[in-house]
C-alpha positions, 0 to 999 in steps of 0.5 A: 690610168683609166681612160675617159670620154674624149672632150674638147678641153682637160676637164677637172672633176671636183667635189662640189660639197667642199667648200675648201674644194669650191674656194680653189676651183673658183681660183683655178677658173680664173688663172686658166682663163677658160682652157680647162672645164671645171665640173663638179663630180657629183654631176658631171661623172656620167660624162667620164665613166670610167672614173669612180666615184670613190676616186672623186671623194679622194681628190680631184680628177683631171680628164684630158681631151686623149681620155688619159686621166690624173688625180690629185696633185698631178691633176693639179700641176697638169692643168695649170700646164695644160692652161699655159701656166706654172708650167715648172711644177708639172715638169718637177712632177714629172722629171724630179726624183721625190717630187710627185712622193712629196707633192701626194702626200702634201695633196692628201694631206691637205685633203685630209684636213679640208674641213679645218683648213677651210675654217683657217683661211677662208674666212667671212666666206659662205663656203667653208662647209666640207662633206 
C-alpha cells in the first residue's frame, strides 16, 4: 500500500462529482461524529500525493494518520472502526476467510453501478448525478 502525508485524523478521499458518492459521505460524517476528515478527491489529492488519480475514480481511498493508505470497502470498514463504530465489519475483513474477496467485489459492484443505484434510492434529492 502507498504511504501518504501524515494527518492528525484518517482522511477519506471521495469523489465529489457522485451523487451516490455524496449521499454516503454525508451518511458517514454523521455517524463518525468528526474522527474521520472526509475530503473530496478532485481537491484534496495535493494533500496526499502519492495517491493517484486513477486510484480515486475507482473507489474511495482512506489515508490514516501513520500514511498507510486502503481503498474500497476496506477503506470503508477501517473508518467506521477507525470512528469507534461497527467495529465487526473490519475485524471480518481482516480475520474471515473470503470476507474482504466478497466485500471487494460487493464494493466494485456497487461502484459500477452508482449512477442507476443513485436513481433507485436516493429519490427527491438533488444529488443523483454521477460522473
Amino acid at each position: 500500500m502507498p504511504k501518504a502525508q501524515n494527518s492528525q485524523k484518517p482522511v477519506m478521499l471521495y469523489d465529489a462529482d457522485c451523487g451516490f458518492c455524496l449521499h454516503w459521505v454525508k451518511r458517514w460524517e454523521k455517524m463518525t461524529r468528526g474522527r474521520i476528515e472526509y475530503a473530496p478527491y478532485q481537491t484534496a489529492r495535493v494533500r496526499f500525493p502519492d495517491v493517484s488519480e486513477e486510484a480515486c475514480k475507482k473507489a474511495i481511498q482512506l489515508i490514516m494518520p501513520d500514511g498507510s493508505v486502503t481503498a474500497g470497502a476496506h477503506a470503508v470498514f477501517k473508518s467506521l472502526d477507525s470512528a469507534g463504530i461497527f467495529r465487526f465489519p473490519h475485524w471480518l475483513y481482516e480475520h474471515v476467510l473470503l470476507f474482504d474477496s466478497v466485500s471487494e467485489f460487493v464494493y466494485q459492484w456497487i461502484a459500477h453501478h452508482r449512477f442507476i443505484l443513485s436513481k433507485l434510492f436516493i429519490r427527491g434529492s438533488s444529488i443523483n448525478k454521477c460522473g
